[in-house]
Backbone bond lengths (Angstrom), bond angles and torsions (degrees), N, CA, C in turn:
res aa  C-N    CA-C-N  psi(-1)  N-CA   C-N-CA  omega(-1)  CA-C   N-CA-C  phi
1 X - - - 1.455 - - 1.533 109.15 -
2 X 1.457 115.31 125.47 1.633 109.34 170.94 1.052 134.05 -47.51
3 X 1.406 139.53 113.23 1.385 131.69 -175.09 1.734 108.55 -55.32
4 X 1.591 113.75 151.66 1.918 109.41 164.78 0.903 96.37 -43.65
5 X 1.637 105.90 160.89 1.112 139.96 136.78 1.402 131.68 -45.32
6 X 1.284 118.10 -33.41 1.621 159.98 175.17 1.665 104.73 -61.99
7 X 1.385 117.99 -58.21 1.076 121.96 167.60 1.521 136.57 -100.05
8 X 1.092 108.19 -3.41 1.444 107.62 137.13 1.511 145.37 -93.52
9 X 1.659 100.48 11.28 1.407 109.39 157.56 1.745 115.54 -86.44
10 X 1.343 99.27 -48.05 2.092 112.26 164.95 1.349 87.85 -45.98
11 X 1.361 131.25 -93.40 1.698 109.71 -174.07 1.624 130.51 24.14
12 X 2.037 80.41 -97.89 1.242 115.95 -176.86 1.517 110.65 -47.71
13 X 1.690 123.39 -54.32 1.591 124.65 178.08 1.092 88.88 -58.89
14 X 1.270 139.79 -53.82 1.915 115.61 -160.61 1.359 109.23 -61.95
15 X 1.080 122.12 -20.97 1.832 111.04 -159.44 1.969 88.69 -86.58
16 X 1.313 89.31 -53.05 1.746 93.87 -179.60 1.600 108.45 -51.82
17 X 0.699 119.66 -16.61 1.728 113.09 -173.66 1.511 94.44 -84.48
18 X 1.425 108.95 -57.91 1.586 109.40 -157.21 1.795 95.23 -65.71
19 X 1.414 128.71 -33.25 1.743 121.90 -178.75 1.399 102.33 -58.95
20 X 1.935 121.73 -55.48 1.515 118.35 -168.29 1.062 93.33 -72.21
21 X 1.884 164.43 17.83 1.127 152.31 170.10 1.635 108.34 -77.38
22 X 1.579 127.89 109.36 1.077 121.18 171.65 1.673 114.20 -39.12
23 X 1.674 121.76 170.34 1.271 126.14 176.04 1.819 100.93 -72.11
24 X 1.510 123.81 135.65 1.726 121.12 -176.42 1.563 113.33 -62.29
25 X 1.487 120.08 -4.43 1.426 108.64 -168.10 1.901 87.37 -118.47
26 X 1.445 109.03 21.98 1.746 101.94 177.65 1.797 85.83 -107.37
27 X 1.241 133.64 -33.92 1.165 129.25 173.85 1.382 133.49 -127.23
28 X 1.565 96.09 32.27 1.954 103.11 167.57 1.543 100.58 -170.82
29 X 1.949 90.96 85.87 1.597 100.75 162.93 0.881 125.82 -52.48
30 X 1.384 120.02 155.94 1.297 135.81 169.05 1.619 118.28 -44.91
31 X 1.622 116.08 -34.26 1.116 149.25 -149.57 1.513 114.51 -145.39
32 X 1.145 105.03 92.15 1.843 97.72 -165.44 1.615 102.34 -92.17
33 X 1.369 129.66 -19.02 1.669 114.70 164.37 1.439 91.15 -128.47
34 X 1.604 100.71 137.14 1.745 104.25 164.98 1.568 101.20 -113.22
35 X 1.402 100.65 178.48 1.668 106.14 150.98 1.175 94.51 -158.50
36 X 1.685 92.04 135.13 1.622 118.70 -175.28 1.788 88.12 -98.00
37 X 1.796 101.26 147.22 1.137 106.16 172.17 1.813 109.12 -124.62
38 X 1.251 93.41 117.77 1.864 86.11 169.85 1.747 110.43 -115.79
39 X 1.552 107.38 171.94 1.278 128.00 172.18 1.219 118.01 -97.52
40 X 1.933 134.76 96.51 1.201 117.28 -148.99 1.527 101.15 -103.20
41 X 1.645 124.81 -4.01 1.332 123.49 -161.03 1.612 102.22 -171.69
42 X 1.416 115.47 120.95 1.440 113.20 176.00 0.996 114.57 -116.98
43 X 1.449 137.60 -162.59 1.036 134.13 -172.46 2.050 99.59 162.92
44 X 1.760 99.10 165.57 1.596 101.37 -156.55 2.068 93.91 -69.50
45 X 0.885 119.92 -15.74 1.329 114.50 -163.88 1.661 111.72 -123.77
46 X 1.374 108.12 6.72 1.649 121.58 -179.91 1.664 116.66 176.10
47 X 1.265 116.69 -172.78 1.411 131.17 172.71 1.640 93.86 -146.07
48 X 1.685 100.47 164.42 1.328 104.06 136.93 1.401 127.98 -103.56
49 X 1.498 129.36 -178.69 1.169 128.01 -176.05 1.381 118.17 -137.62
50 X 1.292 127.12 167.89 1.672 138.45 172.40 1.106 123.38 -133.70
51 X 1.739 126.61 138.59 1.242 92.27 158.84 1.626 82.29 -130.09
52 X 1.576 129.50 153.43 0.893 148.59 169.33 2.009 117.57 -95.59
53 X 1.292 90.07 110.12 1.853 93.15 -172.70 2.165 93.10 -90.13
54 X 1.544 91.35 141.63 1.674 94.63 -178.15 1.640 82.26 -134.62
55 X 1.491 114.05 146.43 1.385 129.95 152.92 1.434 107.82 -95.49
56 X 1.152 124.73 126.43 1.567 149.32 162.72 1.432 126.31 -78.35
57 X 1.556 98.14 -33.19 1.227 98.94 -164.55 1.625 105.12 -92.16
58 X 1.793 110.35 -161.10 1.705 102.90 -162.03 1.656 91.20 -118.16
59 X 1.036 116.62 25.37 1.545 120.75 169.79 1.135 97.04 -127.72
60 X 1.751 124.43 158.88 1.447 156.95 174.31 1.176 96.55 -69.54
61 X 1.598 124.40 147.67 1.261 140.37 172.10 1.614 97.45 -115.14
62 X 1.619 79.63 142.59 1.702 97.20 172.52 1.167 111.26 -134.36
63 X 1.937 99.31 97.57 2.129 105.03 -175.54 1.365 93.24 81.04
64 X 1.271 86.73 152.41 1.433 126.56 174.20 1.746 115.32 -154.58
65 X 1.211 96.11 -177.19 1.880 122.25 -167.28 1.629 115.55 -161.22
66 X 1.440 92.21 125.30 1.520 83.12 175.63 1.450 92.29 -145.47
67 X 1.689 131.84 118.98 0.941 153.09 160.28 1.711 117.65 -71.59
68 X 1.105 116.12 149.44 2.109 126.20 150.16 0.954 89.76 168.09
69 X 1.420 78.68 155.45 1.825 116.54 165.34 1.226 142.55 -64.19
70 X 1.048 168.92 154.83 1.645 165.53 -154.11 1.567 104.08 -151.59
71 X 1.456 127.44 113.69 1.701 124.46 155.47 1.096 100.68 -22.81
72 X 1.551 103.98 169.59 1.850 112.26 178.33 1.340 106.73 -61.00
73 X 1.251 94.22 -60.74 1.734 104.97 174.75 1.155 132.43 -54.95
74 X 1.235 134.85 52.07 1.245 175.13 -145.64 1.273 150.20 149.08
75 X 1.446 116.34 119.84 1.055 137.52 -167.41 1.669 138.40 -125.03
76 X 1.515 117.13 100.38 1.570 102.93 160.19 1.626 140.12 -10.22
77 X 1.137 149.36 109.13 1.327 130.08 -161.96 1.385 100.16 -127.86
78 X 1.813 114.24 -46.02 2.045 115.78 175.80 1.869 89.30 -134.02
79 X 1.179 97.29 153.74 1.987 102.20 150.17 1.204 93.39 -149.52
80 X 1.156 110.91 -173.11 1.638 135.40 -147.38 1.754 112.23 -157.36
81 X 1.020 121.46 131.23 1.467 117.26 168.17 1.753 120.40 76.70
82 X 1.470 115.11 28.31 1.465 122.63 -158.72 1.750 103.86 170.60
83 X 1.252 101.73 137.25 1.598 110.48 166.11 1.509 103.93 -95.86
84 X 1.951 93.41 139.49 1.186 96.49 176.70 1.686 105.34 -134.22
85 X 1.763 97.33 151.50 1.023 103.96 172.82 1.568 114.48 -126.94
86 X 1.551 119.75 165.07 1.586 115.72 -161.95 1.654 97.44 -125.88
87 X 1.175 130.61 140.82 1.447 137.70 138.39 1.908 121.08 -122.85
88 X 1.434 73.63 77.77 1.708 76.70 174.76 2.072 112.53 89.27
89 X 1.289 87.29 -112.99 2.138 85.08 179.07 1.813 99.03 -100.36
90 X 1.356 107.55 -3.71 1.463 98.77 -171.24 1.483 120.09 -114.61
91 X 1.527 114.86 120.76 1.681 116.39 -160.99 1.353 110.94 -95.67
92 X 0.992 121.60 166.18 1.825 122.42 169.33 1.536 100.87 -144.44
93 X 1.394 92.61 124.04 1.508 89.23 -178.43 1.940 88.03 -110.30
94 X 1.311 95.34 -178.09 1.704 102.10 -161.78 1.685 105.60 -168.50
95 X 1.393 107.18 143.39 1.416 102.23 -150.46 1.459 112.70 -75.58
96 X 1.088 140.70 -174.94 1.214 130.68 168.66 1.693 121.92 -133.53
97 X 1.491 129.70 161.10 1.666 112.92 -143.26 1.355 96.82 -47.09
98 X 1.484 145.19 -39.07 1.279 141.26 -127.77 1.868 95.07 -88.53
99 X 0.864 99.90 -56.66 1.528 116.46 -164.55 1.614 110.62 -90.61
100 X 1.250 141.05 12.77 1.079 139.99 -169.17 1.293 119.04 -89.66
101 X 1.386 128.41 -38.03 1.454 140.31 -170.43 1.698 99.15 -90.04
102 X 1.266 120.39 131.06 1.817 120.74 167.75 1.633 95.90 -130.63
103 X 1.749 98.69 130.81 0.912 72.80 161.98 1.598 131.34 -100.03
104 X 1.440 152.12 -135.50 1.344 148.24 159.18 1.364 110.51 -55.15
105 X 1.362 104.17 119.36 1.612 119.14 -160.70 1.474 135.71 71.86
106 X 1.109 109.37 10.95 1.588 119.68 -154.67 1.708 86.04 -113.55
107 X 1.827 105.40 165.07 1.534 107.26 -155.49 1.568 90.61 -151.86
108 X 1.204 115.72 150.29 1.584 113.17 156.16 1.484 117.87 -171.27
109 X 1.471 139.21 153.74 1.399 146.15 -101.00 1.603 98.59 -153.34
110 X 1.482 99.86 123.49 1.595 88.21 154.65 1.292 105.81 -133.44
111 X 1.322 126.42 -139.86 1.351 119.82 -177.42 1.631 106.82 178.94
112 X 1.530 113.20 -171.49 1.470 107.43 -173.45 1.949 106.10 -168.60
113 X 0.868 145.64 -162.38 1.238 139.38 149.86 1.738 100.09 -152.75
114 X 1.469 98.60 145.63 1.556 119.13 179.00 1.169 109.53 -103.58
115 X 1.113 97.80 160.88 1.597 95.09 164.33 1.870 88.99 -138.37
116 X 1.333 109.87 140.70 1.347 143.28 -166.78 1.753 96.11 106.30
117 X 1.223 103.14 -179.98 1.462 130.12 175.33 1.434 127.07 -81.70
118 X 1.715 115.87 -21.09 1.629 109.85 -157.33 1.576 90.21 -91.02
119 X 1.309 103.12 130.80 1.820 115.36 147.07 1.690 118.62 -73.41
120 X 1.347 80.02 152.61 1.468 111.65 -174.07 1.380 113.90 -53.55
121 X 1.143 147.16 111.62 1.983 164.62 108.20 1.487 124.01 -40.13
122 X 1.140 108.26 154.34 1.470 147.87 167.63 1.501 91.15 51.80
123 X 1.635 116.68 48.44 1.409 119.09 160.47 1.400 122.98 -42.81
124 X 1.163 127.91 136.04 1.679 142.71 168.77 1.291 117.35 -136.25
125 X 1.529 115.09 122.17 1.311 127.27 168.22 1.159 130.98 -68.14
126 X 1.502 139.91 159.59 2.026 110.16 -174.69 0.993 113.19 8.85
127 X 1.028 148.74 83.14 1.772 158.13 144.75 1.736 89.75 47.54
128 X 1.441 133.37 33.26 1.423 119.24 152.76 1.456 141.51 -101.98
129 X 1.475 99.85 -87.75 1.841 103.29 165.50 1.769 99.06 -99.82
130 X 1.474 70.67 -164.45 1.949 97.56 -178.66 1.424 124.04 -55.13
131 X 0.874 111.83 119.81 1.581 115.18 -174.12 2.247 117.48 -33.75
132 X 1.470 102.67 -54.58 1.408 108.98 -174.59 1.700 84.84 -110.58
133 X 1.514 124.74 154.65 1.011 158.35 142.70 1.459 109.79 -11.57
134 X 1.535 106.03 -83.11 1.434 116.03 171.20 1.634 102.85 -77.05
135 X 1.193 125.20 96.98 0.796 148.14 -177.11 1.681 100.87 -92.06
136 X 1.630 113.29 147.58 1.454 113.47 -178.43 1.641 99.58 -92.49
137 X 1.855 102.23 130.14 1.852 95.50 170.24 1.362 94.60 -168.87
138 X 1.677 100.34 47.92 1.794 124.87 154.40 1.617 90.61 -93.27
139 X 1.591 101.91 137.88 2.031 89.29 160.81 1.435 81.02 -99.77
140 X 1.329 90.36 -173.14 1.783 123.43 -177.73 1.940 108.64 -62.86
141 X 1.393 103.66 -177.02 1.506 84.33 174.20 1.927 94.19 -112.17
142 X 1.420 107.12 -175.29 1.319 104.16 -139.48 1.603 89.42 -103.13
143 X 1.560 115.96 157.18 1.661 115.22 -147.97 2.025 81.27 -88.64
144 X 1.610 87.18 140.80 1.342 83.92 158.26 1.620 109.96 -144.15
145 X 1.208 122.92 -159.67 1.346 144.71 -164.11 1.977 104.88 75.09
146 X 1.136 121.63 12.76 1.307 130.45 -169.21 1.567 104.70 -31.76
147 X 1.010 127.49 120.20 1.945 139.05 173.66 1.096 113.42 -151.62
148 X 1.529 122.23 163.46 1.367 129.05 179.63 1.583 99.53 -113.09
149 X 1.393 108.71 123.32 1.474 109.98 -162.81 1.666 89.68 -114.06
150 X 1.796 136.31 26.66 1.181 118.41 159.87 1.300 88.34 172.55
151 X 1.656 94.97 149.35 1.736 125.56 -164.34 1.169 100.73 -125.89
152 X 1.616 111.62 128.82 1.985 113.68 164.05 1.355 87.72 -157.76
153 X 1.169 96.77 162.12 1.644 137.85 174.72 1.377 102.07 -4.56
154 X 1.594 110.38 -71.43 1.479 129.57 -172.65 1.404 131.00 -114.07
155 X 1.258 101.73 -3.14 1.556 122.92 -157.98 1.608 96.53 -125.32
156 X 1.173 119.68 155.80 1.722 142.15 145.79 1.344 107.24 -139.12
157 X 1.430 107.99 147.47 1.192 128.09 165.89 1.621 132.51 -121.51
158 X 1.567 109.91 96.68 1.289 126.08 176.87 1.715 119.17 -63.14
159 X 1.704 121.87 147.90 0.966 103.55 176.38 1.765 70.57 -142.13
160 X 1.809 98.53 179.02 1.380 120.81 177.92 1.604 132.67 164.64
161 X 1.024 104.38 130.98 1.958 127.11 -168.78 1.563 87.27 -26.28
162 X 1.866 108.34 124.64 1.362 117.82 161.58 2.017 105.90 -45.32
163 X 0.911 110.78 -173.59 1.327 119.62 -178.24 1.923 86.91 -137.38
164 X 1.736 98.80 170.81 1.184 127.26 -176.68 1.254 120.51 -118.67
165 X 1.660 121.92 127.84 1.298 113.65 169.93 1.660 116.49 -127.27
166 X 1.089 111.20 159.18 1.667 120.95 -164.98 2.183 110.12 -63.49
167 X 0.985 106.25 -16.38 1.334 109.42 -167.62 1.515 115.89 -146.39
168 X 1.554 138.02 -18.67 0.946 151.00 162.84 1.242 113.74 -155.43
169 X 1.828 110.08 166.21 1.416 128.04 -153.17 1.600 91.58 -94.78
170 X 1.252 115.46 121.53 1.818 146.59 173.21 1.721 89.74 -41.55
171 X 1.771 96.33 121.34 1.519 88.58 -160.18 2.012 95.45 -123.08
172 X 1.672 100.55 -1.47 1.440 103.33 177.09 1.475 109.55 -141.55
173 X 1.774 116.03 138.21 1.491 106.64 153.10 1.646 127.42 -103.95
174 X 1.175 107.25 154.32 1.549 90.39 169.43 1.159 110.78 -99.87
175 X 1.335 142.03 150.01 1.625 148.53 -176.32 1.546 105.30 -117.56
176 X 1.255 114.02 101.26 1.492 116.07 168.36 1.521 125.60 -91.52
177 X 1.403 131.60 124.02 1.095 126.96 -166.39 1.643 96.07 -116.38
178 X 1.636 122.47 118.98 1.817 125.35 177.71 1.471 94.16 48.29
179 X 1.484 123.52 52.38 1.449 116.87 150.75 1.325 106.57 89.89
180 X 1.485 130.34 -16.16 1.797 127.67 -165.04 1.665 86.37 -111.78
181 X 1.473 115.88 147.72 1.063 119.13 176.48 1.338 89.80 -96.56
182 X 1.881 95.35 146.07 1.490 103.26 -155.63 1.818 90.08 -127.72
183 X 1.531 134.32 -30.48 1.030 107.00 171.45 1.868 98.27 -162.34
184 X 1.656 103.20 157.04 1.591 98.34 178.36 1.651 110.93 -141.96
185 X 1.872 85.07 142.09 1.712 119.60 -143.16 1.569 116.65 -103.78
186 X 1.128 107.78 103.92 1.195 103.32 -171.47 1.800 120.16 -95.82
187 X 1.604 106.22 116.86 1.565 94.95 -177.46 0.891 116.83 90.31
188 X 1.758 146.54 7.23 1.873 147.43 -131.94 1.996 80.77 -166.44
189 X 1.316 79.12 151.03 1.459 101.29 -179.29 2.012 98.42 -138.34
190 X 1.502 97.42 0.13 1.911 80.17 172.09 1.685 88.45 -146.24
191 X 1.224 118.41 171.28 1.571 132.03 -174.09 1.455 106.21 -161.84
192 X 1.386 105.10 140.25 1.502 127.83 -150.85 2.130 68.58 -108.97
193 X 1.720 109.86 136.03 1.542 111.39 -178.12 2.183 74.82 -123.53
194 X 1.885 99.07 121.26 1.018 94.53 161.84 1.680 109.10 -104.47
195 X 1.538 106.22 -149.30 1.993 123.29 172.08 1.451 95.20 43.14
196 X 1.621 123.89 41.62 1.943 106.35 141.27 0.863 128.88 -123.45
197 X 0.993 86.01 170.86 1.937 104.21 -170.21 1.540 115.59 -44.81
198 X 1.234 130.79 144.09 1.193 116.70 178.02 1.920 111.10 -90.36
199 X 1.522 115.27 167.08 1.345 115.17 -171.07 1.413 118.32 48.14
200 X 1.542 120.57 28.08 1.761 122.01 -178.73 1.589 107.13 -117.64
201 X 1.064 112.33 139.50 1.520 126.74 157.09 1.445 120.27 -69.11
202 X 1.684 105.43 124.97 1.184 108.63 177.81 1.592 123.03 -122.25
203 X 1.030 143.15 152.20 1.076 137.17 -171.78 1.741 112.91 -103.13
204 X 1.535 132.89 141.66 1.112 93.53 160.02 2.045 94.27 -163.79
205 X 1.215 96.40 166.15 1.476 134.06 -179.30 1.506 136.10 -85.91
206 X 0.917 129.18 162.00 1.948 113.46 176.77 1.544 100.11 176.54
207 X 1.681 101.18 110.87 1.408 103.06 169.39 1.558 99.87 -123.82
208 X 1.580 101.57 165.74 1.343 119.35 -178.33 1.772 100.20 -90.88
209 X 1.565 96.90 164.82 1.621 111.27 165.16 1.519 97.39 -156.37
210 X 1.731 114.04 129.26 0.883 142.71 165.30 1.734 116.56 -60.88
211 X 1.358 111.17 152.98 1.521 102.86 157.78 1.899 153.59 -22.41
212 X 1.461 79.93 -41.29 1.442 134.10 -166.29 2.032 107.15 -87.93
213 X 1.075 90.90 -24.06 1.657 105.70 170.66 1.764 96.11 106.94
214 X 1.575 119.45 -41.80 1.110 99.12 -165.68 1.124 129.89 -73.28
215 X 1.818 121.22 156.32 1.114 149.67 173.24 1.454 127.45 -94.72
216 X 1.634 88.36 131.46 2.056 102.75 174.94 1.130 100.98 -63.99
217 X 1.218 109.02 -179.60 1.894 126.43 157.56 1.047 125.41 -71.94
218 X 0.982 131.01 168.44 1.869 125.13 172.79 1.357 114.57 -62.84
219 X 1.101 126.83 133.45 1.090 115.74 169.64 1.620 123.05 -61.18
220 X 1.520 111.38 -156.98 1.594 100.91 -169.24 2.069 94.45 -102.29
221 X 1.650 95.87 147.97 1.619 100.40 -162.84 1.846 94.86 -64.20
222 X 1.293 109.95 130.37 2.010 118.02 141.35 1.232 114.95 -115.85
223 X 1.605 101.90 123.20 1.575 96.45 154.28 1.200 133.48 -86.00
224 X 1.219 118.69 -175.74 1.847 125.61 -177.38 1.482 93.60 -163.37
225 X 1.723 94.51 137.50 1.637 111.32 166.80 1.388 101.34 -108.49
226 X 1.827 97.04 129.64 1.550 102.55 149.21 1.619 133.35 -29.95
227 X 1.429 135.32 148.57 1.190 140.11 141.74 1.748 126.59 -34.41
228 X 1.001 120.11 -176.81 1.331 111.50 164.42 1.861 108.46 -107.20
């Protein structure tokens, strides 16, 4: 029996729609606002910084947020082009009237200067995902040469091989003492372990953490006995 006429025109528009349909990853990123962060100027006691907000998507943005963290040793001092607010190591900057609206494809920049050395981690855009696309979520590699390079009464002192990471310099350790993480090291490759017992065996651990938040594995267990 001949099919309508009726429905073999719907057909024909469906097939044509789906050919003129761009490819879905040429117009619906993965990531519809990023912010790229660069280092535009350093120096022995700071850098400055950027982060560049881009809309991806095919609608206008209204406001933005871009959060991370800073090592201890580091600190905000001026920014420019963004309100910021602080809780502790973690900043939120926030747009301001001028710069707030993008429209589809459109980008715009603020910036800040630190003083210490550590760059910015565990970036988030509007309080969602990862700031850039390629986002970092290699951890570091895991600390080794682990030894106790000194014995007293109450104290040992561990030292051990920095570890390596794919995109920035390993900016924390964790120090585990009998399995409880007992303290975290910023910048140090050895740690003085005080408050033990004297004549006791101790066990202990050491992983890295990247910028980025992530974490190696434990390293491999050494013990050390107290002094008398």
């Amino acid at each position: 029996m001949p099919r309508p006429l009726t429905s073999l025109v719907a057909a024909l528009l469906g097939v044509l729609t789906l050919l003129g349909a761009p490819p879905a990853s040429a117009t619906s990123p993965l990531v519809p606002v990023t912010a790229e962060f660069r280092e535009t100027s350093s120096w022995e006691s700071g850098y400055q910084g950027t982060y560049t907000i881009k809309n991806h998507s095919r609608t206008a943005l209204d406001g933005w947020t871009v959060e991370f963290s800073l090592p201890v040793n580091t600190v905000v001092t001026t920014h420019w082009d963004a309100r910021l607010t602080r809780d502790g190591s973690r900043y939120s900057f926030r747009n301001v009237g001028y710069n707030g609206s993008l429209a589809p494809g459109a980008s715009t920049t603020f910036g800040w200067v630190a003083q210490g050395g550590g760059m910015p981690g565990r970036c988030v855009v509007n309080q969602g995902g990862p700031c850039e696309e390629d986002s970092d979520i290699t951890p570091p590699t895991v600390p080794t040469g682990v030894h106790v390079t000194g014995i007293e009464g109450g104290a040992l002192t561990l030292s051990w091989t920095a570890s390596v990471d794919d995109r920035s310099p390993v900016v924390e350790y964790e120090l585990f003492v009998d399995g409880v993480r007992h303290s975290t090291l910023t910048g140090v490759t050895s740690h003085r372990v005080t408050g033990l017992r004297p004549n006791t065996t101790y066990m202990f651990h050491v992983l890295a953490k990247d910028l980025a938040g992530n974490r190696s594995a434990l390293s491999h267990a050494v013990t050390g006995t107290t002094g008398a």
